[in-house]
N, C-alpha and C positions, 0 to 999 in steps of 0.2 A: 525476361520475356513476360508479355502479358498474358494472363487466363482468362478460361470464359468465365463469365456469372455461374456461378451452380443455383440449383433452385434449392428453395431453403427446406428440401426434404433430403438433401446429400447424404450418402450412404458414407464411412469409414473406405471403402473402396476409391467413392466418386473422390474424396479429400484427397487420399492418395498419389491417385492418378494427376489430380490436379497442382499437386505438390512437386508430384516428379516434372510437369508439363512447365513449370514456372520456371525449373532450371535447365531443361531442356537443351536451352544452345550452351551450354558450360561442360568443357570435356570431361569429361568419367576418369578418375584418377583412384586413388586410394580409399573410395567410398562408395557408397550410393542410396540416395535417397530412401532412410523407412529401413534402414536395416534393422536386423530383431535386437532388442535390446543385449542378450547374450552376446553377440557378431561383436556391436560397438566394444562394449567393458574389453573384449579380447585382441583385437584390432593394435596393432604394436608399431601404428602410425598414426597421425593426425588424420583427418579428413581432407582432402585438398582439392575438392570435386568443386567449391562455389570461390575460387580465389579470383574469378574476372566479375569486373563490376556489373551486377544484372539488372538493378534498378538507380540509375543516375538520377541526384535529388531535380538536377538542374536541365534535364530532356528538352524542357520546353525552351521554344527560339520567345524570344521578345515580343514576337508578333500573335504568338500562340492565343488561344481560346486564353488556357492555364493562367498564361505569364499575365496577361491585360486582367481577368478578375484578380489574382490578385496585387496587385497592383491597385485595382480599385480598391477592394479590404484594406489596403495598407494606409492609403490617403484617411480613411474613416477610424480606423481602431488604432487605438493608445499601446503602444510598443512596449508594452511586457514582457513579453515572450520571444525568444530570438526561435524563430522557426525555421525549420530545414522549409525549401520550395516542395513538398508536398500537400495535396488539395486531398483530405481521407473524404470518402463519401459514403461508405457503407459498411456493413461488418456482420459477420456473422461465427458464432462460435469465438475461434481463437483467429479469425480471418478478415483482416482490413482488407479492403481496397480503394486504392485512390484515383481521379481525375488525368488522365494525360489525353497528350494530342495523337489523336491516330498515325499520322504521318508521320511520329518518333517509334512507331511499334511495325516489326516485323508482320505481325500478323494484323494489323490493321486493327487492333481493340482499342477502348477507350480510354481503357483501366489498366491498375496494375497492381497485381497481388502482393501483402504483407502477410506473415507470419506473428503474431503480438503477442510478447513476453513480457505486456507493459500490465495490459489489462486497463488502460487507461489511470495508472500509479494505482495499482491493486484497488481498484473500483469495482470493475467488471464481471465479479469471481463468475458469474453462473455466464461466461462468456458475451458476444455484441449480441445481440437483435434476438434476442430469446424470444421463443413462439408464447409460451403461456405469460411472461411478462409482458410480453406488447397485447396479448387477447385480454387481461385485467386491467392495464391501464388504458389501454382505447374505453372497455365498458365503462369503466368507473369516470371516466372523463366524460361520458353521455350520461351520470347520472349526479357526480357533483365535485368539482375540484375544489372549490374555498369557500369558505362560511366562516371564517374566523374565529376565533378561540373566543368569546364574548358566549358560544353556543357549543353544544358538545355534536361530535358527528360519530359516525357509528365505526371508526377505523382507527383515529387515534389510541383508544381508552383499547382495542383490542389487540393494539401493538405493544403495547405498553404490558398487557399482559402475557403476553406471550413470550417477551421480554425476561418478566422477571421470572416465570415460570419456565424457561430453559435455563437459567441462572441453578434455578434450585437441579435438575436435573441436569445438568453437568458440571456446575461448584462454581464458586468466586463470590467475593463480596464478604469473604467470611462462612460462607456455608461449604458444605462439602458436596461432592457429587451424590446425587440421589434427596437430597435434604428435601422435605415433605412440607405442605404447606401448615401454617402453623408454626412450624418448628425454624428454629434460629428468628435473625432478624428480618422484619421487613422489609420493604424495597419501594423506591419511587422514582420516577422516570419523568426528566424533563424530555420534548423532543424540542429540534434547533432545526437549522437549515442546511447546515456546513459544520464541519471539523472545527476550525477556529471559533463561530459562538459556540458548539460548547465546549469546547477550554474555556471562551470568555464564562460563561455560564458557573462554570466548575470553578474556577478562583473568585466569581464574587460572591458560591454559596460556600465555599470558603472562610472570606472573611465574616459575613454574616452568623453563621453557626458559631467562628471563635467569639464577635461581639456576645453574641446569646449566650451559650456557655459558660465563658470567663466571666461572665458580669462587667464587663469593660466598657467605656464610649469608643466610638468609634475611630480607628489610627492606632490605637492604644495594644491589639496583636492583630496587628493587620499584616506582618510579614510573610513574603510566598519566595520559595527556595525552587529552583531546576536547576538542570546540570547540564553542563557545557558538551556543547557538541549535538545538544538539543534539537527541537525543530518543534514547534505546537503552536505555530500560526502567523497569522501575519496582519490582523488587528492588534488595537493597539496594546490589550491587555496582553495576547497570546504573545507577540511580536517581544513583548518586555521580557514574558519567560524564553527567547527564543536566545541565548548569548554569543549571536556570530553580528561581528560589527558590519561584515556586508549588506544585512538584513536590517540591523539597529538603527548603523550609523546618522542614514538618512532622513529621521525620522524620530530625530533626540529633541527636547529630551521624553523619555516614557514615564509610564509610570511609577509611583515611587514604590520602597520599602520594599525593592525586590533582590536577593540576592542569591548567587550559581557557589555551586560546589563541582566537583570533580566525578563523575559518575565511575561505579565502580569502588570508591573511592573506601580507605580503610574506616572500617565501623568508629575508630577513635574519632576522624575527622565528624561525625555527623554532629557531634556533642555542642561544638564550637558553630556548626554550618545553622543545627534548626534548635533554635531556643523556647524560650516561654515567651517570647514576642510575636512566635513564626503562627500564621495562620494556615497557612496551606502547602502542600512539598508536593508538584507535581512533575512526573517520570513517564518517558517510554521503559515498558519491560521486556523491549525490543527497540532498541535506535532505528527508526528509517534513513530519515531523508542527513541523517546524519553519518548515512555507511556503513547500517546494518551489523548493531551491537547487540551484542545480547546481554542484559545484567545478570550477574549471579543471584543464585539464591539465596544464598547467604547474604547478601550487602542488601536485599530486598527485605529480607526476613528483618537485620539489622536497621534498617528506614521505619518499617513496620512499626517495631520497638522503639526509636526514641520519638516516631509521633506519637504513641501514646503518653510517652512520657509526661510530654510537654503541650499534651491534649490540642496538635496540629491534625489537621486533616490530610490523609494521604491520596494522592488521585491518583490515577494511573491513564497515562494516553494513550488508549488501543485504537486510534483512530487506522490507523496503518496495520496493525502487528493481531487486530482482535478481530472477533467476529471468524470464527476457524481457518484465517490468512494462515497461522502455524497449528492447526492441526488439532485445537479443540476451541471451543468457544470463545474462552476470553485465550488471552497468553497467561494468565494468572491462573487459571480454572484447575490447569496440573499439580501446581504449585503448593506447599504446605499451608493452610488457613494462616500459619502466623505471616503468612505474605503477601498477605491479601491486601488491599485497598478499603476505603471508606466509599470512593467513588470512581467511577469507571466512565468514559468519554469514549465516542464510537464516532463512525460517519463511512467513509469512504465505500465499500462496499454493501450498506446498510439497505440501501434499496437499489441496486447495479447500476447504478448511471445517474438515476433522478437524485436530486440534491435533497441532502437528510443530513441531520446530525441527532445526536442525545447525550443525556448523561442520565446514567444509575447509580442510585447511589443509595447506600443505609436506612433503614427508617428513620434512623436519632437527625440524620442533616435534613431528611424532608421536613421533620416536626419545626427546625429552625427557620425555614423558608414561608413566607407567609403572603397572603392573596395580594398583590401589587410591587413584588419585591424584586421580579424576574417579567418577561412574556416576551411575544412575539409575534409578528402576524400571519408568516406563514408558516411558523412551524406547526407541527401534526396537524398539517389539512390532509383533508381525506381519500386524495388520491396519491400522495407518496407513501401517507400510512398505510395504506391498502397494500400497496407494490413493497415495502416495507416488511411487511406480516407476512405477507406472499413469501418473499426470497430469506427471510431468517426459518422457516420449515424449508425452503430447499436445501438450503445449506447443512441444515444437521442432519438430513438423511445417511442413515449410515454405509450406503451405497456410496455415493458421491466422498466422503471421506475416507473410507477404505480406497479409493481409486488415487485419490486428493496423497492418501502416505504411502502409494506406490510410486506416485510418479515423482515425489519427492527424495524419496530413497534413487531413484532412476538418476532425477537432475544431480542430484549429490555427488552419484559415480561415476558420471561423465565429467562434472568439473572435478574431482579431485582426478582422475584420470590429465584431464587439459593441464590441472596445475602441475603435476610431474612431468609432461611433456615441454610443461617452456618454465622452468626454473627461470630462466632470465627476463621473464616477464612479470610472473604472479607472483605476488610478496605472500611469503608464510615462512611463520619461524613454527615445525613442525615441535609437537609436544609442549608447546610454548602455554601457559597458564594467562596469560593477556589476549583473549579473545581480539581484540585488536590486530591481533599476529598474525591470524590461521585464516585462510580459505580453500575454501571455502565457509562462512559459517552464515548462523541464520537456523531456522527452523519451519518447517512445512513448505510452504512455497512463500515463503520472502528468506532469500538467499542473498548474498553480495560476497563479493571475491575482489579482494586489490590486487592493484599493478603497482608495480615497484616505482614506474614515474608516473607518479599521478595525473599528467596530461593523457597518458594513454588509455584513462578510462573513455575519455571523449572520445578520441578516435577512434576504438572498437567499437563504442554506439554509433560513430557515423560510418566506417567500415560495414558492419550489422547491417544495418538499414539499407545500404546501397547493394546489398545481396539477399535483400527480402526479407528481411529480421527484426522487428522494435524491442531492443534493449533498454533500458533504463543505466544512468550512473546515480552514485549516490555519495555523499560529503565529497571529500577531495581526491578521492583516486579507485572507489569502486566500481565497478559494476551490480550492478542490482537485479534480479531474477523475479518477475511479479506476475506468472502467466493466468488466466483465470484458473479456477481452483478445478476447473471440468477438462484441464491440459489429460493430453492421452499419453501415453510412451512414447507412442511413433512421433507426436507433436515434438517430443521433449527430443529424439533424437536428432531429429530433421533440425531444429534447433540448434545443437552441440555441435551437429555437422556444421554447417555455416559458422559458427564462433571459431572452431580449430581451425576453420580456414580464411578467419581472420585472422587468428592469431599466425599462422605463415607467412603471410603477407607484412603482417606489423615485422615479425623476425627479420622477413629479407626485405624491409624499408629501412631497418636498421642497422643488419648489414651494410646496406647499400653506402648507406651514408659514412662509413667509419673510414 
């Protein structure tokens, strides 16, 4: 069922209310909308209050308003994306709404309300259509969006610092939490457009720093190591470190002198994987878009050590997993200095929606980079730097992350809850030391949890969504949990509710069929 527009002063009430209004025609069974988190954890049933379909991707008739634009979008845009028939047009908080034809809606609305556990792929964290980021980038768009990096503008250079100045105040790079200016090493910051430049960014200062260093021409340690089951872009450098041939194959051959090791993998293996030829060994310290792995300490710690060995640069891809997505600044930031990075890659949520990338990295690899070696033409203009500066002080408010490792602990004990209730669904081998095994796992909010056939992670993302929900899946059989980092409890139940009664529905489709 559709809802009305709330105006964007909405009370925790008015969302409520609004929440319950959306499921409205779905009979009241073993649940109800917004119960107190205590109620859910105790509850010694699933949810089965949203098991009829509320929002139908496919509403619209042929002839519809919907169906005719798009239709027109399809004639004009290059087929990348396989899109469900929904048309999003607005959003606010944790709250989509999309496009339909009145004449498919009971109530004669236009629209029709989402629930978003996507966050636009962990983008979004300070949730859609935020008041004070849209009042600084409308001003700053009336006072100057581009001037190209040939001139300095007054937002860059103060992203940059603020940058490395939460670095020191809450650890990574080698420094500990609290590190004082002066003390340890320094820090530089390229800024990019996107996640993948800087990956791209990040392996060619890479190889650059081993020529400098080593005293070498160039080829001579230019090798760069990732590990399988990866994911760090889709140009042509990031794509070479990316080792899934759905994504390669198309698009061989890449670049050279790159080769994958086994992630997780025993410390003996690294010996043989990164040599005194290797230039650069770049890691998520969280798998995304790979199914939501977490590497141990120990194998990081271990990485850590034989790049020093053999004087390789280590990078870290927090494009996904950093920037307090798990619960402090970097996913490294917790971690023991000995496991730390040289350089560190950001993007996704870096300025909430407006496209940004960077990398931070060491003073010793800035000293290697030198004036014509790298640039860009949009990167650090001065109104995503602004929006940029703006949302990394929201983020670290210590408000918003105290809420941020409630609601985490919340989503935690509802899916471990969902995973004892359908054994025959959720794969985990409990007590199991291969993180691969367990779900739920993940840390703060980026979570993921397998199904035992890996086709049914799709199907609960399209299940989800056709009862008001945007799930993510992730590699070949998870589900992925990415809500903005400003998700409430009641958000996270109303959430859980709708998956459990997903998950019912998948159960007696399965039944069905036997």
């Amino acid at each position: 069922m559709l809802v009305p527009r709330p105006s964007s002063s909405s009370s925790s009430s008015a969302l409520r209310q609004l929440l319950r209004t959306s499921s409205s025609t779905v009979p009241s069974s073993s649940c109800r909308p917004f119960s107190t988190s205590a109620s859910c954890l105790a509850r010694s049933a699933p949810c089965s209050e949203y098991m009829a379909v509320s929002h139908p991707d496919s509403s619209a008739s042929p002839d519809s308003v919907v169906a005719k634009t798009l239709a027109r979008f399809d004639k004009a845009t290059l087929a990348t994306y396989a899109r469900p028939t929904v048309l999003l047009t607005r959003g606010k908080g944790l709250d989509l709404w999309a496009k339909i034809d009145p004449s498919s809606s009971p109530t004669s609305s236009s629209e029709r309300h989402y629930l978003d556990f996507s966050s636009g792929i962990a983008v979004n964290s300070l949730g859609h259509a935020d008041d004070e980021i849209a009042r600084i980038a409308g001003e700053q768009a009336g006072q100057l969006v581009h001037s190209s990096n040939l001139y300095h503008n007054e937002w860059s250079g103060e992203l940059a610092n603020r940058m490395v100045d939460m670095t020191r105040e809450h650890g990574g790079l080698g420094l500990t939490k609290g590190t004082k200016e002066g003390e340890g090493d320094e820090m530089k910051v390229f800024l990019a457009n996107s996640g993948t430049e800087a990956n791209e960014a990040a392996l060619k200062f890479a190889r650059k720093y081993a020529m400098v260093t080593a005293g070498t021409g160039p080829g001579e340690k230019s090798g760069l190591i990732s590990f399988r089951n990866a994911f760090h872009g889709r140009t042509m450098g990031a794509l070479s470190m990316t080792p899934n041939p759905k994504y390669q194959a198309p698009f061989a051959p890449l670049i050279g002198d790159v080769h994958y090791g086994d992630y997780n993998c025993p410390p003996s293996a690294l010996e043989s994987l990164i040599t005194d030829k290797t230039a650069g060994v770049i890691v998520e310290p969280i798998q995304g878009e790979g199914g939501i792995y977490p590497a141990n300490t120990e194998w990081l710690m271990a990485l850590r050590k034989r790049c020093d060995e053999v004087g390789a640069l280590l990078i870290y891809d927090e494009i996904q997993c950093g920037l307090f997505r798990t619960g402090t600044l970097w996913a490294h930031s917790s971690l023991p200095v000995e496991a730390h990075p040289d350089v560190v890659t950001m993007a996704k949520p870096l300025a909430n929606g407006f496209p940004i990338g960077a990398v931070l990295m060491r003073g010793r690899v800035g000293e290697a980079i030198k004036v014509g070696d790298h640039g860009t033409t949009f990167g650090g203009g001065p109104l995503t730097s602004r929006v940029a500066h703006h949302v990394l002080g929201r983020l670290a408010e210590p408000g918003l992350r105290e809420r941020q490792s409630r609601a985490s602990q919340h989503l935690f004990g509802r899916l471990e809850k969902l995973r004892d209730w359908f054994p025959d669904l959720v794969a985990h081998e409990a007590g199991s030391s291969d993180v691969t095994k367990l779900s739920p796992r993940g840390r703060g909010l980026l979570v993921g949890m397998s199904m035992k056939e890996a086709s049914d992670a799709g199907k609960v993302v399209r299940m989800a969504r056709e009862r008001g929900l945007i799930v993510l899946s992730a590699g070949s059989d998870a589900l992925r949990f990415t809500p903005s980092l400003t998700v409430t409890i009641e958000q996270v139940d109303r959430a859980m509710d709708v998956l459990e009664s997903c998950f019912l529905v998948l159960r007696e489709e399965k039944q069905g069929n036997k």
